[in-house]
N, C-alpha and C positions, 0 to 999 in steps of 0.2 A: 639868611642874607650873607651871614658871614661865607656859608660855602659856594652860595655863586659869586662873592663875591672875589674868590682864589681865583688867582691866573690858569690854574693846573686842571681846572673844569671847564669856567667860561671859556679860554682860548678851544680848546679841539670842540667844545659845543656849538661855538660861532661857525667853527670850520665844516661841520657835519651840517647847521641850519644852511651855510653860505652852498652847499654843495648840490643838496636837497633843492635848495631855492634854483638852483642856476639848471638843473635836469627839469624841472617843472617849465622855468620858462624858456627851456630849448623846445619843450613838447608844443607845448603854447604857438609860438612861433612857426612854427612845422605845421599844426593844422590852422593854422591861420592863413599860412600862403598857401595850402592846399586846398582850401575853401576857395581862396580869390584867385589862384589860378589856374584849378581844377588840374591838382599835377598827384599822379599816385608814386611818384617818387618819395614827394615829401611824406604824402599820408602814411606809406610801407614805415620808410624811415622813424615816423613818430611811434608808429606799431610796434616796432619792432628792439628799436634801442632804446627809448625811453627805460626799459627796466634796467638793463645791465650800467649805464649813467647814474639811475641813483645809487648804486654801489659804487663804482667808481670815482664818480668826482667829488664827494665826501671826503673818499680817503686819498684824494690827489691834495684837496685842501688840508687835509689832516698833515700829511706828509711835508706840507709847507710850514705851518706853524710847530711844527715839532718840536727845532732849535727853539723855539721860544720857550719851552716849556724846563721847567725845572725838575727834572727827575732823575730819580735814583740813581744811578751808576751799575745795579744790579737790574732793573729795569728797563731802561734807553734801548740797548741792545733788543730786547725781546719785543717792545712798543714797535720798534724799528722793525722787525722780520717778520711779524705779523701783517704790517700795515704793504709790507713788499710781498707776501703771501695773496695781501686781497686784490691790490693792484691788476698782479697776473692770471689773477684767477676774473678780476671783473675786467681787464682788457681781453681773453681770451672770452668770454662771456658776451662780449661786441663784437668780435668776430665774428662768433656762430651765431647771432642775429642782422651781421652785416650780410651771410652767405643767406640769410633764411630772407631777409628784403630781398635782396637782387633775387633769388630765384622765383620769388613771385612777381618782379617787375618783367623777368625774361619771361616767366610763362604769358605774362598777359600780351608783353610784345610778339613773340613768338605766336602766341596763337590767333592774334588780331587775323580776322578775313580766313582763317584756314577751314573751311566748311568740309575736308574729307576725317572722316574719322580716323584710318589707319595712322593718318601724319599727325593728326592729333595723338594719336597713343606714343607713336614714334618719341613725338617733344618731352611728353611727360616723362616716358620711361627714362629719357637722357637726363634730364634735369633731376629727379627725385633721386638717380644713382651718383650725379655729379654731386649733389648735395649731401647725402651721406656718406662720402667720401671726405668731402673738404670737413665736414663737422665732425669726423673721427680722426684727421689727419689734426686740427686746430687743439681736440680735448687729448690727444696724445703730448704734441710739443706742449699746451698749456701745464699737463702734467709732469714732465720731462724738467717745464722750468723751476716748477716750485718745488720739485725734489733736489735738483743743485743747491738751492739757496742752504740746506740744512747740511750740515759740515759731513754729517755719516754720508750725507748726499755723493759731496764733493769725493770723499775720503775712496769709496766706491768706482767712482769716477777714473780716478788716478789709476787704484788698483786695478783694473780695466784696461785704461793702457799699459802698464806696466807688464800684462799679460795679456798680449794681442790676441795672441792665438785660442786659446782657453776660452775666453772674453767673447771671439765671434764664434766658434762654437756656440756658445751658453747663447748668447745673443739670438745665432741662428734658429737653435732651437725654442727660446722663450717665442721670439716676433711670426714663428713662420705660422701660427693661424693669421694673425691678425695681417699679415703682409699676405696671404692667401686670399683673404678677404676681399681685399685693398684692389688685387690685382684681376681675381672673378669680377669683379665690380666692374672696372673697367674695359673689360672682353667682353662683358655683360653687354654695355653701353655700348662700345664698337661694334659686335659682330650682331646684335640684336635680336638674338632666338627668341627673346620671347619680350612682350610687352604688358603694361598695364591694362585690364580687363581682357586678356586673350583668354580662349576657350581652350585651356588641356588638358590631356590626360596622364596622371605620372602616380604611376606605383598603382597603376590600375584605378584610380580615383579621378573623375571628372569633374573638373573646377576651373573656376577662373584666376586670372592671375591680381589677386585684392593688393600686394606691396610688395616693392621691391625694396632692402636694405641691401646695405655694404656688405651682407655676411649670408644672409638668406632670404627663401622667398616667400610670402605666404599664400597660400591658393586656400582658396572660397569654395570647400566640395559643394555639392549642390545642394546636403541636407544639412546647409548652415556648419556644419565641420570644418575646423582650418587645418590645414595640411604645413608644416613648417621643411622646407627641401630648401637644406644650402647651397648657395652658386655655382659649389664643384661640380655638385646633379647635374645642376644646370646643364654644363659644361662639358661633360664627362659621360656622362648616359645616355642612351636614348629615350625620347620621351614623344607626346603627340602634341603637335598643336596646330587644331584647327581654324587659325582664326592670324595666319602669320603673313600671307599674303592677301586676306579679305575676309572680311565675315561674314560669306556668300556658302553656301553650304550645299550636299546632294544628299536629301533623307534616305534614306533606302529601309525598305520592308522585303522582308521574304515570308513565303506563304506556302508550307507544302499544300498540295492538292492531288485528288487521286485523277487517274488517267485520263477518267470521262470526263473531265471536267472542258470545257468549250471556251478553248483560249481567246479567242476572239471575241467571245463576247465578255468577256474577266475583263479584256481591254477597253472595250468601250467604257464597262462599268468604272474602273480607275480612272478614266479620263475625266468622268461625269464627277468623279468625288475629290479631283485631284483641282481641276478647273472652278469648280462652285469653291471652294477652300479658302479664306481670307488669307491663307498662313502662306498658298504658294504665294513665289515672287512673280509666276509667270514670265520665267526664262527654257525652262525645259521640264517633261516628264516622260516616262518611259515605261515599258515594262517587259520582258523577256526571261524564256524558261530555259535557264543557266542550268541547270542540271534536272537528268533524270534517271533515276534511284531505282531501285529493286520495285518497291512496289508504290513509289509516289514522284509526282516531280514537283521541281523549285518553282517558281514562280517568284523575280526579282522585280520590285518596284522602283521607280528612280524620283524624285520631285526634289526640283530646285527650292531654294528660304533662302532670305536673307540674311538670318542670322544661325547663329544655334539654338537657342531660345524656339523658333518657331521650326528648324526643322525637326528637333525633339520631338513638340507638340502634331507637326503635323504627319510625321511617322504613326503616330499613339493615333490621329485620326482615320487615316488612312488602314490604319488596321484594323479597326473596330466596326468602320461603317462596311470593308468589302468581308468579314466574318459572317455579318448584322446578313447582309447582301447576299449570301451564298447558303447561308442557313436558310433562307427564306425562298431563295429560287431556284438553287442546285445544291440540296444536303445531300444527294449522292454524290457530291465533286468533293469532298471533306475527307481528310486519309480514313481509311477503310481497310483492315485486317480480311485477306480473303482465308476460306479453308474450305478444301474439298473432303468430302468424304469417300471412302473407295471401300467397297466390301472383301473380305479373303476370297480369292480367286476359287481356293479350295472347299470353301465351306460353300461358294453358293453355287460350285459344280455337282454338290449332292442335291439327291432328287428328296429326300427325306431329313428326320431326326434322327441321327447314333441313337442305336438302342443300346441299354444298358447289358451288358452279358449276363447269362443266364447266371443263376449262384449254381 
């Protein structure tokens, strides 16, 4: 009793319960009017800063009762730079949960009634790169603050200016990934090469596009494999991507075959396997012999899909079933190795067998 009964415990104890109490019943409040009037503003909000409040307004109340407290002369100071430590750290902490609200209030505004996919990918890809920007730009200055407050901080500081020149060098070269990052990010999001779930091909690996950060990208190979390619790729290389003005696709198969093979009826045939097919879209298919070869020619298939996904799939069918189809009613149309035999001109102008000479 005696020790709660000390100013030096119960005062910042009141302050931390008082703090505690007042983040609970802002949460309270928040889903309460977002119950009665059905608002995802308030819901987001309760979601999302309820956590960095109970850090914060503890130590705002701490920070008030302070002078009251009776302490040290060797301690005050240090109570004091801690509690201006957490301050910065749990207001920058409401920041990058005030940017994570609004960017889910903008996706849901933004995306209200947008029924085409592309512009759907379009919103995300801008939002999710606007976002990791503003939350690397917020944990930068937040770090920036609480590194002044400490006198080596300061001391730095100075010697920095005092040495302009020197200072942006060093500067230039410590910031230039992270300000490379910063600025990919935003070319990213303006010029728009590539979106969320686009279908590309980079570094010879086919994948989707599963996240975009401020710094890199990650792609979904297709056998569950993540691919990590920085923005500059992005930016800087050439790369494939099938899926940038539609996810409308043209499968194509090729098929040697040997000469005798009866193009016109191959055509039918693909038409029959192309047509019956769930996978086409039924906008176009085709088929023509692009090249002919020493001893075989092409045979190119064309079939429209929706996506990538089914024009994949229905390449793989489309080849299997006119295989299936040609083994079974012209295995002579299938490449074929010819060889003639020719006899010595010489040996079959004799009438006889060389007899061996006499000994």
């Amino acid at each position: 009793m005696t020790t709660l009964g000390n100013p030096a415990v119960w005062i910042p104890l009141s302050a931390l319960v008082t703090g505690i109490a007042a983040a609970a019943l802002y949460r309270l409040a928040l889903l309460r009017y977002a119950r009665r009037r059905d608002s995802r503003t308030a819901a987001a909000l309760a979601r999302y800063t309820t956590r960095p409040l109970l850090l914060l307004l503890p130590v705002v109340f701490a920070r008030f009762v302070q002078p009251l407290l009776d302490l040290e002369p060797a301690f005050d100071p240090i109570v004091r730079h801690v509690g201006t430590l957490l301050l910065i750290l749990g207001f920058g902490w409401l920041l990058t949960s005030l940017v994570s609200a609004g960017g889910e209030l903008l996706r849901g505004h933004l995306l209200t009634g947008v029924g085409e996919e592309r512009r759907r990918k379009r919103i995300l890809t801008r939002l999710a790169i606007l976002d990791r920007v503003l939350t690397t730009l917020i944990a930068l200055f937040t770090a920036a603050a609480m590194m002044v407050t400490f006198p080596e901080g300061r001391a730095i500081g100075t010697s920095i200016l005092a040495s302009a020149g020197i200072a942006a060098l060093v500067l230039g070269i410590a910031a230039r990934p992270a300000a490379e990052g910063l600025i990919a990010g935003l070319r990213v999001a303006l010029t728009e090469p590539i979106h969320l779930d686009d279908v590309v091909i980079v570094e010879g690996e086919w994948g989707r596009i599963e996240e975009i950060t401020s710094t890199y990208v990650v792609v979904r190979v297709w056998d569950r494999r993540r691919l990590i390619v920085p923005l500059s790729y992005i930016l800087e290389k050439p790369f494939q991507n099938w899926t940038r003005s539609g996810t409308d696709l043209l499968a194509q198969v090729t098929v040697e075959v040997d000469y005798t093979t009866p193009v016109a009826r191959v055509r039918e045939e693909v038409g029959r396997i192309v047509t019956s097919s769930k996978l086409w879209d039924g906008e176009f298919w085709n088929l023509q012999v692009t090249e002919a070869g020493e001893r075989t020619m092409r045979l190119r298939i064309l079939a429209s899909a929706a996506d990538s996904d089914d024009a994949w799939n229905i390449r793989c069918e489309i080849r299997e079933e006119l295989i299936a189809w040609l083994q079974e009613h012209y295995p002579w149309a299938l490449p074929r190795i010819r060889t003639t035999a020719q006899s010595d001109p010489v040996s079959s102008s004799s009438s006889g067998t060389p007899r061996r000479p006499a000994s």
